[in-house]
C-alpha positions in Angstrom: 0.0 0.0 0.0 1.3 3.6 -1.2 0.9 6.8 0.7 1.1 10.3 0.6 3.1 12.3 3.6 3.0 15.8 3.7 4.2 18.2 6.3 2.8 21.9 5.2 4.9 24.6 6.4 4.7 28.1 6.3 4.9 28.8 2.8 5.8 25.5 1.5 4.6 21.3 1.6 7.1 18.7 1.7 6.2 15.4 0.9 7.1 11.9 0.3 5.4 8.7 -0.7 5.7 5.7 1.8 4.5 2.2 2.5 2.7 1.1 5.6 6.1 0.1 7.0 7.0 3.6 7.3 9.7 3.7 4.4 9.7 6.8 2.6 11.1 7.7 -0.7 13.4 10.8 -1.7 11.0 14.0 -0.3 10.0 16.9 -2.8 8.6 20.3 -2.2 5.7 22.6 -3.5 5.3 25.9 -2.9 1.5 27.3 -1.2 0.6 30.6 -0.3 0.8 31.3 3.5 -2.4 30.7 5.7 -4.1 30.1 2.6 -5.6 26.4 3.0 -7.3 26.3 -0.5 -3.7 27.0 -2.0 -2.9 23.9 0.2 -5.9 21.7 -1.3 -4.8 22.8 -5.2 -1.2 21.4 -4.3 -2.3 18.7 -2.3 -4.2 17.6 -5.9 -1.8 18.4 -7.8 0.6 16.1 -5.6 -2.0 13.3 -6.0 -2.2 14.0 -9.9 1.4 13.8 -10.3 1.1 9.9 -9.3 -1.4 8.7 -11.7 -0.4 6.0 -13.7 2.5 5.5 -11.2 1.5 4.0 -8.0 -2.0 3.2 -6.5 -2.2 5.3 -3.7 -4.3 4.2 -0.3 -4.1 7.5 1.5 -3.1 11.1 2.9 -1.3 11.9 5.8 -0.7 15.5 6.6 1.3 17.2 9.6 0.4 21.1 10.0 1.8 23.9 12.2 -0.9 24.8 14.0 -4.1 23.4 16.5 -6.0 20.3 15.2 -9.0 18.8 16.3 -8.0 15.3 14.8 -10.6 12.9 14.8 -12.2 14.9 11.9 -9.1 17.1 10.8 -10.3 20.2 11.4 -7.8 23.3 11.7 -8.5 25.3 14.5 -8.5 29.2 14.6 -7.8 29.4 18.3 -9.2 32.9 18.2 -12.5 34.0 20.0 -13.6 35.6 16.2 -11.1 32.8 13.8 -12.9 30.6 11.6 -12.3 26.9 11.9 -11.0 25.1 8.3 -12.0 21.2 7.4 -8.8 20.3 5.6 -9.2 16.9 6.1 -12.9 16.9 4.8 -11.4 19.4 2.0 -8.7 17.2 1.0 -10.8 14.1 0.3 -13.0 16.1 -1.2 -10.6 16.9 -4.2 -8.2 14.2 -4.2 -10.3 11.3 -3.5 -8.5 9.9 -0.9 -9.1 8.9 2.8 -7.0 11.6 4.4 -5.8 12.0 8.5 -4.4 15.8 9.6 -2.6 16.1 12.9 0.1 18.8 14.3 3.7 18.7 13.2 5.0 18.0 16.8 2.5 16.0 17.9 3.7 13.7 14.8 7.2 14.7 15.3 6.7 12.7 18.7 4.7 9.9 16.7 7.3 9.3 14.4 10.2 9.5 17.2 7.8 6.9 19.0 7.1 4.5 15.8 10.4 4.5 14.3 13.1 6.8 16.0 14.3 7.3 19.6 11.3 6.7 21.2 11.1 2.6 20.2 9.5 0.8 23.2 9.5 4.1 25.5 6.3 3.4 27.6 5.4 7.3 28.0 7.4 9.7 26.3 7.3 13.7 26.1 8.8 15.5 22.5 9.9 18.9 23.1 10.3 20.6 19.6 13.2 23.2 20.4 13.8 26.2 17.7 12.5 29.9 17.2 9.7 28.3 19.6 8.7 25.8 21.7 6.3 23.1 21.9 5.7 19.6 23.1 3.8 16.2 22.7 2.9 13.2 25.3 2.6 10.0 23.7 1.4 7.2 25.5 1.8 3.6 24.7 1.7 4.9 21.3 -1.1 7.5 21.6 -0.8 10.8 21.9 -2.3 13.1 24.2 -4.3 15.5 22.6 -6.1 17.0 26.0 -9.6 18.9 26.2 -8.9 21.3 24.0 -6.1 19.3 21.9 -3.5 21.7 23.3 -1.6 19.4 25.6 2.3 19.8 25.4 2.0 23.5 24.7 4.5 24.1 27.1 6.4 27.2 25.5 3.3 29.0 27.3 4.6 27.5 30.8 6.2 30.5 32.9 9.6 29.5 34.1 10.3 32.2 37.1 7.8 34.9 37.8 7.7 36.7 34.8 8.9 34.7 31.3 7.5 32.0 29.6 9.3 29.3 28.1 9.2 29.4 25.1 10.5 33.2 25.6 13.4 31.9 27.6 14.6 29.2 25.9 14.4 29.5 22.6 16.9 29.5 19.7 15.5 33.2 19.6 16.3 33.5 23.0 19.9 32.7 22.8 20.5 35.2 19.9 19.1 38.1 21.7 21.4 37.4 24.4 24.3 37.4 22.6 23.2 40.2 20.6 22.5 42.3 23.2 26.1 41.0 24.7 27.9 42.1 21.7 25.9 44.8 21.0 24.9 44.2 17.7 21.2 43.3 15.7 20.2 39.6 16.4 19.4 39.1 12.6 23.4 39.3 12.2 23.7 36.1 13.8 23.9 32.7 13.5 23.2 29.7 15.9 25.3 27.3 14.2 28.2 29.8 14.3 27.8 30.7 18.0 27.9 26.9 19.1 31.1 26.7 16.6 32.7 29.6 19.1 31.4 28.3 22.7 33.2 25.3 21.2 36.7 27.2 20.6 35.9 28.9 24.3 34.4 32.2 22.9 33.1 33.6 26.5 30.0 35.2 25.6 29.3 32.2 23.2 29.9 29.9 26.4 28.1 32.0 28.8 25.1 32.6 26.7 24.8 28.9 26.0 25.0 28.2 29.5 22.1 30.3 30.5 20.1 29.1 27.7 21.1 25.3 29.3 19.8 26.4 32.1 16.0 27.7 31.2 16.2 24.4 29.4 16.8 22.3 32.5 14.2 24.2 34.4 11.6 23.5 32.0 12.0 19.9 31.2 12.2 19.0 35.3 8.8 20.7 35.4 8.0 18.3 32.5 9.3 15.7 34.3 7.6 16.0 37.4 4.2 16.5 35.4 4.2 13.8 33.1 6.8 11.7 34.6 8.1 10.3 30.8 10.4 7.6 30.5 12.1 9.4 27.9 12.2 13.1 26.9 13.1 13.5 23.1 14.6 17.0 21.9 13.9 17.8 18.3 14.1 20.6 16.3 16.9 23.0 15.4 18.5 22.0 19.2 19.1 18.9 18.4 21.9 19.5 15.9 24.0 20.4 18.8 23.3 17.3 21.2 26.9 16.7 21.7 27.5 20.1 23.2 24.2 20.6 25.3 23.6 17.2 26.4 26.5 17.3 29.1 25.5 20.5 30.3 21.4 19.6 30.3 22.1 16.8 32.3 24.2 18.5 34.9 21.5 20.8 35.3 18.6 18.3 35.4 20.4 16.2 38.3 20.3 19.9 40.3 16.8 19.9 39.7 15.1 16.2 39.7 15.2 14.1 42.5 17.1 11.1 42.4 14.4 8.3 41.7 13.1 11.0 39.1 16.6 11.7 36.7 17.4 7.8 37.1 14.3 7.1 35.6 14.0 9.7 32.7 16.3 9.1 29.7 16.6 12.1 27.8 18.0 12.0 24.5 18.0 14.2 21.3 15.3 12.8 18.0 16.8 10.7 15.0 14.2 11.0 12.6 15.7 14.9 11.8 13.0 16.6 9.1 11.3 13.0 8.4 10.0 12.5 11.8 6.7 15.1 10.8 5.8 12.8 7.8 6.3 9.3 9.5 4.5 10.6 12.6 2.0 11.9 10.2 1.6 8.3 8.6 2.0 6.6 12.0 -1.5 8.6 12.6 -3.0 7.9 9.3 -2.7 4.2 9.7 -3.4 4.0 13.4 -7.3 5.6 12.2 -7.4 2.8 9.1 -6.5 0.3 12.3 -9.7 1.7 14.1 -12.1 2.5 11.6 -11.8 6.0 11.9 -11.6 7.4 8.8 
């Protein structure tokens, strides 16, 4: 069986074809017009078209930026006066296809779970580290989607009395600090460049890092002691620089956790990179075929 993954972004969908077994092939791109979800229908057909004649194809999975009511793949405003969109409803609509929508790091997690780091974790919490923050529980293989299907929005969590998490430690975050360090616009920087200097002991690199390390630590042991995970996953830009954080993140968490707690909680960085969105988003696809959902 054949199956189309797609993670929309802001101004662009990716997407790969892949089997049941989670193997995808080479992924391309397509351009859409930003917030616009009837751009993303016309290129979500036009994906489908491009097939015919090649492969039969059994479904649609799609990972989106933004809140998801999933069972029917809605895309939710979140605003009192927003207007709610029924991509899924859209999708099958004009391609034909049985199709399943869920939130990029809520499959980020999925796919971590199904065929990354998370293998065999019992409960495990994603934390999608870049320009902002977010989150996803999974459970035995389910994710936790909560009342409003806003669990794991943890960049909203305050850290301190004043500053949310997501404000303090973010990729954003550390570039700001520096900036304001060194006295120059955080647009003129680069985060792969500053771990490249903390590395060759650039002081304000270090330091900045450091304090970055440390919102970190102070937001995952509140994790921790919420959820109580197994395993913590750390995707996103972040990740890229596991061999530099990790040493210090742990350091940090072992202040914060109590024993029993940081013995039990293995936290590692994702391995799925940018395909962990689509096979997350397929992982939820086939998990509704499984139940009759869709």
């Amino acid at each position: 069986m054949n199956y189309i993954c797609a993670d929309i972004r802001t101004d662009m969908i990716v997407y790969s074809l892949a089997d049941e077994r989670g193997t995808l092939s080479d992924s391309k791109g397509i351009p859409v017009t930003e917030k616009d979800w009837k751009s993303v229908v016309q290129a979500l057909h036009s994906i489908v078209r491009s097939y015919d004649g090649e492969e039969k194809l059994d479904g649609l999975a799609l990972s989106v930026p933004c809140l998801v009511e999933p069972g029917e793949g809605i895309i939710l405003s979140g605003e009192e006066q927003g207007q709610d969109y029924h991509l899924a409803e859209s999708v099958t609509a004009a391609c034909g296809l049985p199709c399943s929508v869920e939130n990029t790091v809520k499959c980020t997690a999925l796919g971590e779970y199904w065929l990354g780091a998370g293998q065999r974790s019992h409960l495990l919490f994603c934390l999608s580290m870049g320009n902002r923050i977010s989150g996803a529980a999974v459970i035995d293989g389910c994710i936790l989607h909560g009342a409003s299907f806003s669990a794991g929005e943890i960049g909203y969590m305050k850290i301190g009395s004043s500053v949310t998490f997501g404000e303090a430690a973010s990729i954003q975050a550390l570039l700001q600090n520096v900036a304001a360090a060194r006295q120059v616009p955080a647009s003129s920087l680069d985060e792969k460049k500053l771990f490249r200097q903390a590395k060759s002991g650039d002081a304000v690199a270090v330091m900045a890092i450091r304090r970055l390390v440390d919102h970190m630590a102070a937001g995952i042991a509140n994790i921790c002691y919420l959820y109580n995970p197994d395993m913590v996953i750390i995707s996103g830009s972040l990740a890229a620089q596991m061999r530099y954080v990790r040493p210090l993140l742990m350091g940090e968490l072992k202040k914060r956790l109590r024993p029993m707690v940081y013995e039990h909680t293995r936290v590692t960085f994702a391995h799925l990179g940018e395909t962990a969105a689509l096979t997350g988003a397929l992982y939820w696809l086939l998990q509704k075929v499984r139940h009759h959902d869709i």
